[in-house]
C-alpha positions as CSV (number, residue, x, y, z in Angstrom):
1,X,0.0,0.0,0.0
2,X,1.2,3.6,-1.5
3,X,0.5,6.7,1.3
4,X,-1.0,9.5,-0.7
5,X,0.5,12.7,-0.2
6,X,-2.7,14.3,1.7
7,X,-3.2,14.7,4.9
8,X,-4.4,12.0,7.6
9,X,-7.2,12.4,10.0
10,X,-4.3,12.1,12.9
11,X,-2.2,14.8,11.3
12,X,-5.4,17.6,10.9
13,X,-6.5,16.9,14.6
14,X,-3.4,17.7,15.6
15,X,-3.5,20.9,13.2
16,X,-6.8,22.2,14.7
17,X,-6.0,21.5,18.4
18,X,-3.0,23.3,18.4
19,X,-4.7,26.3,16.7
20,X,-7.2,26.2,19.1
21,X,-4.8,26.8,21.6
22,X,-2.8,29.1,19.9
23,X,-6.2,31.4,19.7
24,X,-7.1,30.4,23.6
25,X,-3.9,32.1,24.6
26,X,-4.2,35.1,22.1
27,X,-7.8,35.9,23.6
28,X,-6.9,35.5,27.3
29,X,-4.1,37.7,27.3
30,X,-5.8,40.2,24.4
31,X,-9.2,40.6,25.2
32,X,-10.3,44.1,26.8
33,X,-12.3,42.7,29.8
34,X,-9.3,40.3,30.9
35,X,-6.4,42.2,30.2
36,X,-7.9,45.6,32.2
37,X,-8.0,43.1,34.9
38,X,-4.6,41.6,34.6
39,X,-3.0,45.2,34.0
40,X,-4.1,46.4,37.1
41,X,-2.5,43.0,38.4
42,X,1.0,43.8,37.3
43,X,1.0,47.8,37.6
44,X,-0.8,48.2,41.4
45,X,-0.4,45.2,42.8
46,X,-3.2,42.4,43.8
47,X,-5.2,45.0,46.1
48,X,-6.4,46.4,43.2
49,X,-7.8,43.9,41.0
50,X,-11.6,42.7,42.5
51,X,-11.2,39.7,44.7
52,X,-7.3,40.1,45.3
53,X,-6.8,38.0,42.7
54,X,-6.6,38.4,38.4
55,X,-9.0,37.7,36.4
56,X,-7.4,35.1,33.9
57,X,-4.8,32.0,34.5
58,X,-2.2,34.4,33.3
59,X,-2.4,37.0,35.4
60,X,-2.8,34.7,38.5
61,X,0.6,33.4,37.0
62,X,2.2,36.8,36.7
63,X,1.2,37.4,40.6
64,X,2.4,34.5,41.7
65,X,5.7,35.1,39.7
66,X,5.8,38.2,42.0
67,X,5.2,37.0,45.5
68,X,7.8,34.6,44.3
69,X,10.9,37.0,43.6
70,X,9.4,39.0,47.2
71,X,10.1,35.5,49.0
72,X,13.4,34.8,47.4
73,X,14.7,38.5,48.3
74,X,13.5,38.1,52.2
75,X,15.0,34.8,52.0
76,X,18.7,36.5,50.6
77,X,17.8,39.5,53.1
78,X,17.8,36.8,56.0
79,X,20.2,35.2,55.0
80,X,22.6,38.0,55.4
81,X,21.2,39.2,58.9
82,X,22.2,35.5,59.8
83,X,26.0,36.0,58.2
84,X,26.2,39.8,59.6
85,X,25.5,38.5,62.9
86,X,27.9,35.9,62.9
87,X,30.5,38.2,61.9
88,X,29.7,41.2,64.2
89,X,28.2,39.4,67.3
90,X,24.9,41.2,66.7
91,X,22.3,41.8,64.5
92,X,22.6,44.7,62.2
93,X,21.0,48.5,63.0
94,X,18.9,48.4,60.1
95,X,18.7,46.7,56.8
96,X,21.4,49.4,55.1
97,X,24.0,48.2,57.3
98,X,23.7,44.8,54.8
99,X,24.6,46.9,52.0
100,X,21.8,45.2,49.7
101,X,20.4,48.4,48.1
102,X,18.0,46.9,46.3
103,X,16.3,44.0,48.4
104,X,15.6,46.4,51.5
105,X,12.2,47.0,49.8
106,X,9.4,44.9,47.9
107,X,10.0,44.1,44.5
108,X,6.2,43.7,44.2
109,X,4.6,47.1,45.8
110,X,8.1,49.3,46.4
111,X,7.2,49.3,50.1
112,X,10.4,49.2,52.5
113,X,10.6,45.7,54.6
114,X,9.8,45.8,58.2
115,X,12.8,45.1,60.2
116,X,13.2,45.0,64.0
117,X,16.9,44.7,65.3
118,X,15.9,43.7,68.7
119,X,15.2,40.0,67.1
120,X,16.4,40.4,63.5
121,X,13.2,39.2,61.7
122,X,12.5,41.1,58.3
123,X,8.9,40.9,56.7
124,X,7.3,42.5,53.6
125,X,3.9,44.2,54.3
126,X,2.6,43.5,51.1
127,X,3.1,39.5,52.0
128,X,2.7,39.1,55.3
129,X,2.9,35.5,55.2
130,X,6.5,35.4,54.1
């Protein structure tokens, strides 16, 4: 038996599913009602989309993204409490004394860490649970 040169059934499944996704993607990022959502996701922060939380998988995605690089600076911010106060004997004044300039504040919302040199715990007030 000689193939023709067509396609098969298999082959223009394949064709359509993957266009379908290819347009699911395009209209959850692009269309109006969704993406007003998700831009007020990634320029204000999560207070200011209805709910806390974005409107489509994306943006949800984005946010999470962001509480993500918040956690891993408080965890490099600790970090070097922990080695400053190995080396001095104490913790440090204030989080300038680590010479991080930019982890003292959240990458998220631009709001300064809390930091209390009595016990050396550092938290971000835009994730509290971090």
């Amino acid at each position: 038996m000689r193939r023709g040169t067509g396609f098969i059934l298999i082959e223009l499944l394949i064709v359509a599913v993957v266009i379908a996704m290819m347009a699911g993607v395009y209209f959850a990022w692009y269309s109006p009602k969704h993406s007003a959502g998700l831009k007020k996701s990634v320029e204000g922060g999560p207070e200011d989309v209805p709910g806390g939380t974005a409107e489509t998988v994306l943006g949800k995605a984005m946010q999470k993204a962001e509480s993500v690089d918040c956690m891993n600076d408080l965890n490099q911010v600790r970090q070097a409490i922990v080695m400053y106060s190995s080396d001095a004997g104490a913790y440090p004044p204030n989080l300038e004394a680590l010479n991080l300039p930019n982890m003292i504040h959240c990458p998220v919302s631009g709001a300064a860490y809390q930091y209390d040199p009595q016990t050396g715990v550092v938290r971000c007030p835009t994730h509290p649970k971090y």
